[in-house]
NUPANU-354844 format. One record per residue (C-alpha): residue number from 1; x, y, z; chain. Coordinates in nm, 4 decimals. Example, Ala and Ser with C-alpha at 12.3 -4.5 7.8 and 13.67 -1.06 7.14 Angstrom:
BEGIN
r nr->1 xx->1.2300 yy->-0.4500 zz->0.7800 kette->A
r nr->2 xx->1.3670 yy->-0.1060 zz->0.7140 kette->A
***
This chain:
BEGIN
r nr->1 xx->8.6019 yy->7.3687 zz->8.3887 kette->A
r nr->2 xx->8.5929 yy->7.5224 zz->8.7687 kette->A
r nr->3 xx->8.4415 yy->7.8664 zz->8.8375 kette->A
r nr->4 xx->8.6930 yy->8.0932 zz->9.0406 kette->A
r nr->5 xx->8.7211 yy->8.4464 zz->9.0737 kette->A
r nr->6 xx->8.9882 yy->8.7034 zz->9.1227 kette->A
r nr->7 xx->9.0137 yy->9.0117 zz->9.3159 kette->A
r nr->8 xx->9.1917 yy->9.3085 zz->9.0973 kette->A
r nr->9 xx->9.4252 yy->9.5305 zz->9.3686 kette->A
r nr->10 xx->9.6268 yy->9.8138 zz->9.2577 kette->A
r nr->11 xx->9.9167 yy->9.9256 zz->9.4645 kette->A
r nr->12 xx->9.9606 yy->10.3249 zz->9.4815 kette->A
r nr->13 xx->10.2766 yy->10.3036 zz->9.6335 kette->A
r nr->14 xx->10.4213 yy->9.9313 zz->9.6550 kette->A
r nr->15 xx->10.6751 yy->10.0467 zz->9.8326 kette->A
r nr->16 xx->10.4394 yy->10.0805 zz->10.1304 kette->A
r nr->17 xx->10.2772 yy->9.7835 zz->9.9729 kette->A
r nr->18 xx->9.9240 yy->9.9482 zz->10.0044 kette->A
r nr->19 xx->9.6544 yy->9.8190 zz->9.7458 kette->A
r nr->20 xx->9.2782 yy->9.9394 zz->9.6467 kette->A
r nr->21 xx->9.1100 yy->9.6318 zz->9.5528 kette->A
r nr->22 xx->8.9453 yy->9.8035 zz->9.2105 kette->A
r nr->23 xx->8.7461 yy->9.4980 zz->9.0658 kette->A
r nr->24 xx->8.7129 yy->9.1356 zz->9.0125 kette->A
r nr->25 xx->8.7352 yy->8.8288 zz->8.7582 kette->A
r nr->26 xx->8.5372 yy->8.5307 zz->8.7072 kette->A
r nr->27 xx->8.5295 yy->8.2822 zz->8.5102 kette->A
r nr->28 xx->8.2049 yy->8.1018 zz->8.5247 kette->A
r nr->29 xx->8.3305 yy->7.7464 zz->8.3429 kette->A
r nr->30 xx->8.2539 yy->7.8808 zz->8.0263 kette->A
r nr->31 xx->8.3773 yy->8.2423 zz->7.9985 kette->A
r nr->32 xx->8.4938 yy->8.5837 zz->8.1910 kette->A
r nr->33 xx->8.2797 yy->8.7988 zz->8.4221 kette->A
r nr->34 xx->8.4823 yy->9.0799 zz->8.5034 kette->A
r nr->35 xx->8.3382 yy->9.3847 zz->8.7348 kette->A
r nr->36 xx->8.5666 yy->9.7050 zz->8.8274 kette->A
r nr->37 xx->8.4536 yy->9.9873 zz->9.1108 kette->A
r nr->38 xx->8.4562 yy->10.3455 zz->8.9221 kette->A
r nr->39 xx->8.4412 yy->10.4380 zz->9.3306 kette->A
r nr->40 xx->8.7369 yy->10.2442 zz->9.3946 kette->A
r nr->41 xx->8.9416 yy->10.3180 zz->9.0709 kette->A
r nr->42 xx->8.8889 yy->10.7083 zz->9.1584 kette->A
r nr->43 xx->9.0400 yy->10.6362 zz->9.5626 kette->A
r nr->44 xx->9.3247 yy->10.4503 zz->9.3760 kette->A
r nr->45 xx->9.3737 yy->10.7334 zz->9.1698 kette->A
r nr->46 xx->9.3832 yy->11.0343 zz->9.4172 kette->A
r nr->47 xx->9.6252 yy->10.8077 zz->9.6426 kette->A
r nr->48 xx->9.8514 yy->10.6935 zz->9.3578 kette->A
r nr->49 xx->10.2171 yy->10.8347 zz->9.3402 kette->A
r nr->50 xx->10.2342 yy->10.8816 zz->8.9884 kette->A
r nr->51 xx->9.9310 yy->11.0737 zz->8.8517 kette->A
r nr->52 xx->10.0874 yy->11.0241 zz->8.4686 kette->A
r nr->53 xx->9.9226 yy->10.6470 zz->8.5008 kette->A
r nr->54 xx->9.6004 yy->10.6319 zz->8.3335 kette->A
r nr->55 xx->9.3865 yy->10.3645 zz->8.5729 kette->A
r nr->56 xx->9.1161 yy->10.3458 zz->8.3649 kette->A
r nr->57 xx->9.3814 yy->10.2758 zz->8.0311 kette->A
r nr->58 xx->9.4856 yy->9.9322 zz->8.2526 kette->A
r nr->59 xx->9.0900 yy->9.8612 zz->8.3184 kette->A
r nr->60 xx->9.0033 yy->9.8779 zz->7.9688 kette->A
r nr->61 xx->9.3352 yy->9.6443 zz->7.8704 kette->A
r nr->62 xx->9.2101 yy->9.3813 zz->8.0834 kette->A
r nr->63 xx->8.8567 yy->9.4461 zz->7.9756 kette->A
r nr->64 xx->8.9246 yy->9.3772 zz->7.6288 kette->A
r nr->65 xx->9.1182 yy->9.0801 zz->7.6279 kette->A
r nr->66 xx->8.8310 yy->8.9330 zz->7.8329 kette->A
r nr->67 xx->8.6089 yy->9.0483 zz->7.5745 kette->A
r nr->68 xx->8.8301 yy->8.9039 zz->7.3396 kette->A
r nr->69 xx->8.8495 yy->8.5722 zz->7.5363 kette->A
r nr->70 xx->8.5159 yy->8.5091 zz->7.5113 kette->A
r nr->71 xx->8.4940 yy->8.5791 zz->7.1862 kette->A
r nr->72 xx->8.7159 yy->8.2862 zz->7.0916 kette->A
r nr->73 xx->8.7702 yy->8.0752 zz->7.3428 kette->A
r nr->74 xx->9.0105 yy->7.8792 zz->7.1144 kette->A
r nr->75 xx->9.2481 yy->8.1577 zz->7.1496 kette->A
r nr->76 xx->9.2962 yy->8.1909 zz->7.5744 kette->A
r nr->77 xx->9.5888 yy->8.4308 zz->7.5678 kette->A
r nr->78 xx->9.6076 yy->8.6754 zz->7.8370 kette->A
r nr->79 xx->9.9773 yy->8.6719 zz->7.8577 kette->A
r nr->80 xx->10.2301 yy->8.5230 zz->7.6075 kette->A
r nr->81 xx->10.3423 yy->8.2432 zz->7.8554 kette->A
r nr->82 xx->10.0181 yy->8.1273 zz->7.9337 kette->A
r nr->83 xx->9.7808 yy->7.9820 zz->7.6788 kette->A
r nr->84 xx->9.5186 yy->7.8731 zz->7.9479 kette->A
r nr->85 xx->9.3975 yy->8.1663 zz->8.1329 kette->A
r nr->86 xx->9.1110 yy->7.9836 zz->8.2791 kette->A
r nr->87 xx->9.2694 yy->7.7409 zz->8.4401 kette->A
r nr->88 xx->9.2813 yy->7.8818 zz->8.8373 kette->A
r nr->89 xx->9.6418 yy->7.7475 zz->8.8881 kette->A
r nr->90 xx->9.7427 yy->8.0590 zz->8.6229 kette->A
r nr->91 xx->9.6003 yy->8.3038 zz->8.8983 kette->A
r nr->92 xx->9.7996 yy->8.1788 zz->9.1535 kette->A
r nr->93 xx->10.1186 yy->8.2033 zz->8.9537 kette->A
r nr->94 xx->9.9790 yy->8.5990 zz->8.9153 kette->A
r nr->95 xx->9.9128 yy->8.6089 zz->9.2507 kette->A
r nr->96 xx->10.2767 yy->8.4740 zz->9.3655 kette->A
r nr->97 xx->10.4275 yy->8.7264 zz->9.1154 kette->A
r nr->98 xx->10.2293 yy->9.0559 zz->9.0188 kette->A
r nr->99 xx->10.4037 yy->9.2270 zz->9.3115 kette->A
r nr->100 xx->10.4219 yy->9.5802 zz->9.1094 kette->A
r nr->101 xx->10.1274 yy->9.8308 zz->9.0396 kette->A
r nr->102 xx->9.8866 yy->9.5566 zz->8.9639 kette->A
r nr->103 xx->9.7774 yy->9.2675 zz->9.1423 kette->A
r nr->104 xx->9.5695 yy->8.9441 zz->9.1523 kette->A
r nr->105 xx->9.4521 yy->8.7604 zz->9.4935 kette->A
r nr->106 xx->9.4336 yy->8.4266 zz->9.4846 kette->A
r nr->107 xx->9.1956 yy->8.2237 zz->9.2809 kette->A
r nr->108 xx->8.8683 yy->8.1667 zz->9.5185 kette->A
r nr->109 xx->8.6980 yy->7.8552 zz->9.3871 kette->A
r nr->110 xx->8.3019 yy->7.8601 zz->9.3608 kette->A
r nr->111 xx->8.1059 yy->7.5429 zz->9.3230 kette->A
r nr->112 xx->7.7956 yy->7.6557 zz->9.2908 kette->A
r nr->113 xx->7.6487 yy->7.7619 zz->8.9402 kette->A
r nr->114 xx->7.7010 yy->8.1319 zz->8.8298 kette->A
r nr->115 xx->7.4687 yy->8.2778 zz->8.6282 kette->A
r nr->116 xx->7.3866 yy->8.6893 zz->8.6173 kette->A
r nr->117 xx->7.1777 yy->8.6583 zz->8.9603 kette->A
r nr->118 xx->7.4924 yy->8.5199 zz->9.1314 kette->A
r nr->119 xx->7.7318 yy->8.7128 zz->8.9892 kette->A
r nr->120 xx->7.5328 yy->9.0358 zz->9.1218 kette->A
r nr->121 xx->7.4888 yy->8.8938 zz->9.4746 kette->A
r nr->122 xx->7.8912 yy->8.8336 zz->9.4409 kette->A
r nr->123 xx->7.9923 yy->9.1882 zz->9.3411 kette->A
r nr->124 xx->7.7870 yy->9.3128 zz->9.6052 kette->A
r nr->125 xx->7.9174 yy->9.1368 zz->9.8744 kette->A
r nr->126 xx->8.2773 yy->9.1863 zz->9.7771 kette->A
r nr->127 xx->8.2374 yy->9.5695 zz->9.6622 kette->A
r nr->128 xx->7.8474 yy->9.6908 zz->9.8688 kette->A
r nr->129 xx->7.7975 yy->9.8275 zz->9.4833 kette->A
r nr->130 xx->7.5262 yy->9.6911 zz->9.2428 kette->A
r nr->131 xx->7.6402 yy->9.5673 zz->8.8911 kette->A
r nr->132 xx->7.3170 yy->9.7177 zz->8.7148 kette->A
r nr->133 xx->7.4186 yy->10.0896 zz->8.7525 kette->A
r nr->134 xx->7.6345 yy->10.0551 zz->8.3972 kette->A
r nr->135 xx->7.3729 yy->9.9516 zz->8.2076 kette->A
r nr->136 xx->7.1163 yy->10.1819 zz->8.2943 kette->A
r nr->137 xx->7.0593 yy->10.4506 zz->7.9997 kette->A
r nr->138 xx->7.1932 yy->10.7705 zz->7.9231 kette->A
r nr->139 xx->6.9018 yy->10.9549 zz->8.0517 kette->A
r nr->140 xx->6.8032 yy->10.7879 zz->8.3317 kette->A
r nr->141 xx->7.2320 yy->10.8283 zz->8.3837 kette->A
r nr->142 xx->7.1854 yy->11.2275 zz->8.4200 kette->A
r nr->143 xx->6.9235 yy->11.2033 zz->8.6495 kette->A
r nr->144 xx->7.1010 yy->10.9764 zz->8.9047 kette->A
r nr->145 xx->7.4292 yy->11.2317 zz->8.8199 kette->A
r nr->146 xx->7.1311 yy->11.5341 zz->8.9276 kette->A
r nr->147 xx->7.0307 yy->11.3550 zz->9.2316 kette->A
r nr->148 xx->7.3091 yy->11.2762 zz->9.3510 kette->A
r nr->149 xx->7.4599 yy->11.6366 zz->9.3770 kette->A
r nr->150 xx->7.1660 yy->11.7690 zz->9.4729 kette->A
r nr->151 xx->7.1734 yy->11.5298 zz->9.7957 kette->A
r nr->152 xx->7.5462 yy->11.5798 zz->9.8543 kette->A
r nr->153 xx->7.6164 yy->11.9947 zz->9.7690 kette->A
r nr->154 xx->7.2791 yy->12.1815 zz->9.6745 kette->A
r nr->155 xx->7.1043 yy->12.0409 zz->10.0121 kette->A
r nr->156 xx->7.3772 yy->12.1536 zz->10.2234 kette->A
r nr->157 xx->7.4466 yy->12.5099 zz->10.1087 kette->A
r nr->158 xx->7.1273 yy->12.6298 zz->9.9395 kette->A
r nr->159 xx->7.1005 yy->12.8485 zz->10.2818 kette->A
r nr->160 xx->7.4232 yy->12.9728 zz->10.2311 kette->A
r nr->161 xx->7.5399 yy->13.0538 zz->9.8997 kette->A
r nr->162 xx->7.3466 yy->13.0970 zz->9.5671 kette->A
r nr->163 xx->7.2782 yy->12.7803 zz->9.4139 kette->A
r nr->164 xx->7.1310 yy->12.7002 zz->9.0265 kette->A
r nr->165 xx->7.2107 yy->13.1066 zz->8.9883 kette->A
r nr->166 xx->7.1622 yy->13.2018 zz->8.6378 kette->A
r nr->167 xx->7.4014 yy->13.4598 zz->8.4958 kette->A
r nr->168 xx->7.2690 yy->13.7113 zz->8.2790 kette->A
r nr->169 xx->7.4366 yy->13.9858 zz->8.0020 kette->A
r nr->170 xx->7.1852 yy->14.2138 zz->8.1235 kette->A
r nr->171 xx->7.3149 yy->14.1686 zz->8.4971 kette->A
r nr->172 xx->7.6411 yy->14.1315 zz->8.3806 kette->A
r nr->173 xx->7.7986 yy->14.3353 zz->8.0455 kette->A
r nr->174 xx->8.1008 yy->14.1334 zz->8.0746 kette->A
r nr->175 xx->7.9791 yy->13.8306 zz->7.9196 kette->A
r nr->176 xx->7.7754 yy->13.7732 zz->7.6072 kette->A
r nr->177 xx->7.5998 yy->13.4523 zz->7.7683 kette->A
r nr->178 xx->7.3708 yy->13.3119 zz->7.9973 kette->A
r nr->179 xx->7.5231 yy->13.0601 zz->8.2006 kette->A
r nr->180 xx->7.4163 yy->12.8372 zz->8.4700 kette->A
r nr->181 xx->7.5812 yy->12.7386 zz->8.8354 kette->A
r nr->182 xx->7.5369 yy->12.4662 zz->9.0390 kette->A
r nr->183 xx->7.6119 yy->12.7256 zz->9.3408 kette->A
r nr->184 xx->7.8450 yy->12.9632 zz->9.3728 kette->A
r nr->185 xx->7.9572 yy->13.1923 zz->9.7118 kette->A
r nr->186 xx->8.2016 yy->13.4586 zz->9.8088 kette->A
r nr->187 xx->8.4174 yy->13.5162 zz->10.1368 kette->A
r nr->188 xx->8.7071 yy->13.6989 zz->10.0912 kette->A
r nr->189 xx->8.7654 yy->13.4558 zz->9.7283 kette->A
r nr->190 xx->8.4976 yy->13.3020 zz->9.5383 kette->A
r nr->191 xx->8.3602 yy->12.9254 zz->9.5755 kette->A
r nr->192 xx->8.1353 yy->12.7760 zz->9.3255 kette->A
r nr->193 xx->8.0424 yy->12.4211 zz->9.1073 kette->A
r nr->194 xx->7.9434 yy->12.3730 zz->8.7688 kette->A
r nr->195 xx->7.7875 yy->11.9693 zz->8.6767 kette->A
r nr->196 xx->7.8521 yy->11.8774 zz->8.3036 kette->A
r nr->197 xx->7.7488 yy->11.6146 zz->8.1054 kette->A
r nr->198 xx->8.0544 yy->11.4321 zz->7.8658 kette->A
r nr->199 xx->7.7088 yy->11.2842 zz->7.6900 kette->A
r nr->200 xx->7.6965 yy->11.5676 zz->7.5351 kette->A
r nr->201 xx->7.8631 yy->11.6654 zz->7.1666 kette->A
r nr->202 xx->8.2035 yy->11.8081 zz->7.1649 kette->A
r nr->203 xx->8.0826 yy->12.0916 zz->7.0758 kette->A
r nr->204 xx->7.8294 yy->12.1827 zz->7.3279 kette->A
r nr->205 xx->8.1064 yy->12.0612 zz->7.6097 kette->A
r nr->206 xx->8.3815 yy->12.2721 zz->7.4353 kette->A
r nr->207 xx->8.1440 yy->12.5421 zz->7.4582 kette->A
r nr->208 xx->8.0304 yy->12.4455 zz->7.8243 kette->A
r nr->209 xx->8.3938 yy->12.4646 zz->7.9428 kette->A
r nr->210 xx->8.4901 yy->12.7843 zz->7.7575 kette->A
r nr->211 xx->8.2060 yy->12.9977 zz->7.8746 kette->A
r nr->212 xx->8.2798 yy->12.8467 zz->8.2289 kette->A
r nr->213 xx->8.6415 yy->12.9524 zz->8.1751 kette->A
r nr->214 xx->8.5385 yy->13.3055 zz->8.1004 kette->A
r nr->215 xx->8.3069 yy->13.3289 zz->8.3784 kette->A
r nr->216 xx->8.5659 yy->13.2693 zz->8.5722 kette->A
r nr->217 xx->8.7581 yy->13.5286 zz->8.4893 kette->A
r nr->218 xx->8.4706 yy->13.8014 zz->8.4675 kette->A
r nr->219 xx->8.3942 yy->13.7304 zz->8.7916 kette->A
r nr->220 xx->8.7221 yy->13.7764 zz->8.9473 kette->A
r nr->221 xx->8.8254 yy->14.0633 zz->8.7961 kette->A
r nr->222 xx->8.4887 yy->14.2212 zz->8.8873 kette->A
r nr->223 xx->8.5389 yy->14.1408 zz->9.2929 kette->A
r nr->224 xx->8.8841 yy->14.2149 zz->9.2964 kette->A
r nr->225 xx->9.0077 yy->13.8406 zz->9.3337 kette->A
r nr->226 xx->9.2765 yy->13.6303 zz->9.2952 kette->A
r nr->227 xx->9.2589 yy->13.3443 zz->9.0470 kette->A
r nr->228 xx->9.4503 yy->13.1372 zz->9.2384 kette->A
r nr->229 xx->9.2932 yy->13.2144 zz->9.5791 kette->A
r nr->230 xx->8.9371 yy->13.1399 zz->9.4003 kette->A
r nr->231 xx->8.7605 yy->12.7830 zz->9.4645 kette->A
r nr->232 xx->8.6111 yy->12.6711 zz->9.1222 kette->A
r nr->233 xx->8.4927 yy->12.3028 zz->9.0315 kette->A
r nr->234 xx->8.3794 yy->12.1221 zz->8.7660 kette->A
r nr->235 xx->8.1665 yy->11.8146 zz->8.8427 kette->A
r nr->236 xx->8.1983 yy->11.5331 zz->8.5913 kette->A
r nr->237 xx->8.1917 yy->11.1941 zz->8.5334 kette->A
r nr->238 xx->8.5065 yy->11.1161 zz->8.3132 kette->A
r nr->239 xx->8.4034 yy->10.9566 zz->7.9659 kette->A
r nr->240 xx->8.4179 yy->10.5532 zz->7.9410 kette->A
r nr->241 xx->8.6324 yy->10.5982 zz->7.5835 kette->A
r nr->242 xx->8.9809 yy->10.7349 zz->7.7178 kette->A
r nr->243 xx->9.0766 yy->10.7666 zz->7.3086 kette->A
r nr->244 xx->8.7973 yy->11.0207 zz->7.2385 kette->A
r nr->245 xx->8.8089 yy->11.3858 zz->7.2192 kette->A
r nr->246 xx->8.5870 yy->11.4346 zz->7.5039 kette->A
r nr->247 xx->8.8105 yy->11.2410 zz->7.7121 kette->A
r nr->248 xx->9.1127 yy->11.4671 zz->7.6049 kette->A
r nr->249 xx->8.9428 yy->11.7633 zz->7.6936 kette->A
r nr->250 xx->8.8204 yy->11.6200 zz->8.0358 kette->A
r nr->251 xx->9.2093 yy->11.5422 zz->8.0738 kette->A
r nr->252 xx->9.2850 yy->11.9151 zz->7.9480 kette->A
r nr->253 xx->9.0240 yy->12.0637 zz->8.2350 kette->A
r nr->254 xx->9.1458 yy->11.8564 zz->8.4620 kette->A
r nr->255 xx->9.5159 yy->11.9631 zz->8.4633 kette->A
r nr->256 xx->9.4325 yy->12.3207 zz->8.4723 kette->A
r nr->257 xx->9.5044 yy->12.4934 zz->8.7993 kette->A
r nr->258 xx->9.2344 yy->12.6451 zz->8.7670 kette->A
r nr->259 xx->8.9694 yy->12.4448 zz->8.8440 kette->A
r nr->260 xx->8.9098 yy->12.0883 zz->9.0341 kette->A
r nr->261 xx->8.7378 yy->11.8594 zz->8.8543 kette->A
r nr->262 xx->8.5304 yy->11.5953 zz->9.1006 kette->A
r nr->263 xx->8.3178 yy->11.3062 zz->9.0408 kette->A
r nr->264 xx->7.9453 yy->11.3816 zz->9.1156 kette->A
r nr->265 xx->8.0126 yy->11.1283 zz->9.4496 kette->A
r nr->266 xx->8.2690 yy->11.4095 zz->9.6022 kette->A
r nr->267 xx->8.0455 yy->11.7049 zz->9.5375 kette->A
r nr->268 xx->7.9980 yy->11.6919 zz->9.9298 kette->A
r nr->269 xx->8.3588 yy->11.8449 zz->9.8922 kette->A
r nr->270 xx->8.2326 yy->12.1582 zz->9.7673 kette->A
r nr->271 xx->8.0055 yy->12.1867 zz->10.0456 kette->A
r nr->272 xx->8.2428 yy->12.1325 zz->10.3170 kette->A
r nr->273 xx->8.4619 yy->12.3958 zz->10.1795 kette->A
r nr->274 xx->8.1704 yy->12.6000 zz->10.1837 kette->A
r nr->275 xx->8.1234 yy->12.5596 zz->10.4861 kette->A
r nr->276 xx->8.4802 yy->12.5954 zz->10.6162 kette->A
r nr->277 xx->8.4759 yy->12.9227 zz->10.3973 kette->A
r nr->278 xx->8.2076 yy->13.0664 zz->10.5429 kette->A
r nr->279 xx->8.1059 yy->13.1889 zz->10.2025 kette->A
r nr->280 xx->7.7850 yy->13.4013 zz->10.1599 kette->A
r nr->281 xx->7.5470 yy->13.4850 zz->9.9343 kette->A
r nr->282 xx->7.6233 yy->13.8309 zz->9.7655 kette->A
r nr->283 xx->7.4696 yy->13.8539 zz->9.4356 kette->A
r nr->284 xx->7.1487 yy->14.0005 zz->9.3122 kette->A
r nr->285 xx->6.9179 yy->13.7859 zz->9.1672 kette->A
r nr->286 xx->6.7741 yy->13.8912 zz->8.8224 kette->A
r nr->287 xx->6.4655 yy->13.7829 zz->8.6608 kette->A
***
């Protein structure tokens, strides 16, 4: 069979028919390369209409019934009027037709060979983004996650607000706990960042969260803030399984007023609010 591939758009407001291309399918001649953005899945997110639609929910459909696919190739049902999905001619029927939220270009034919060396040199012509990033492990995961908010926030405002400030009981009787920010500032309402892992157990997150929570709330009461004047973010990446229990309570942090949870690639957003703040420095630093 013919290689081809497929750009995956989705259309925020198809009214306006705008479209984010998110990802990519291939077949190779003998089974389904698929590759989708998380950068471009998180810009089709803050621009789409309806927040209630769960992007990555659609990814992980498609995902699996590649998965699937390949599994058993005797079995090529994407959708229940097609039985051959790798035949290109299907894509342009989806092209022609999937004129809602999601959309398929049309099929590019390839007639060279595609093995994993051209399939990376593909997705990073198409997308400027390497392929190897989701394999890499857990560990070496958290340190990229480090590195890159410590290029895009710490850098930028380490001269200007407090950043990796430790809170202590001894500094502060209102909590029982020591807790750790990314960086934190005050002009005329508070400004700050806390990074968490969703690696992590439930537990430890839960914990994470709540003691972030009550932070919060210490600190604003102490200062003589608003909550809803106060600046507070929570930098995350949002877990890969959207049925977990870490994924609910990502969702459940997300929706609360009062925070903003970012991705570790907008934690330049904290700075520039910093920065448009003009927030200070103003606590004392305890040993």
């Amino acid at each position: 069979m013919k290689s081809f591939y497929s750009i995956l758009k989705l259309s925020p407001n198809v009214a306006t028919a705008d479209s984010v291309a998110i990802g990519m399918l291939l077949f190779d001649g003998e089974k389904f390369r698929y590759y989708f953005s998380d950068k471009k899945k998180r810009l089709a997110n803050h621009l789409m209409d309806d927040k209630a639609i769960n992007i990555n929910f659609i990814v992980n459909q498609i995902i699996e019934k590649c998965n699937a696919i390949n599994q058993d190739q005797k079995e090529l049902k994407f959708f229940y009027k097609f039985e051959q999905l790798s035949d290109s001619s299907y894509f342009n029927y989806l092209s022609d037709y999937s004129n809602g939220l999601l959309q398929f270009s049309k099929p590019n034919k390839l007639f060279n060979a595609v093995n994993d060396v051209a399939f990376e040199k593909l997705v990073n012509f198409l997308f400027q983004e390497p392929t190897l990033k989701s394999h890499l492990p857990h560990d070496h995961d958290f340190e990229v996650f480090q590195a890159i908010i410590e290029q895009k926030l710490i850098k930028k405002v380490h001269k200007k607000v407090h950043t990796h400030f430790k809170f202590k009981p001894e500094a502060f009787p209102s909590i029982y706990f020591n807790y750790e920010m990314d960086c934190i500032g005050l002009n005329g309402s508070l400004i700050g960042a806390k990074s968490l892992s969703f690696d992590k157990s439930l537990s430890v997150i839960d914990k994470d969260i709540s003691h972030y929570f009550t932070l919060i709330s210490s600190l604003t009461n102490k200062y003589n803030k608003s909550l809803k004047d106060n600046d507070f973010y929570l930098i995350a990446e949002e877990p890969k399984n959207i049925d977990s229990k870490e994924h609910k309570l990502w969702e459940s942090v997300r929706y609360n007023e009062l925070i903003s949870v970012i991705h570790p690639e907008e934690s330049d957003t904290v700075a520039d609010k910093i920065t448009e703040k003009k927030a200070a420095k103003f606590l004392k630093e305890v040993e």
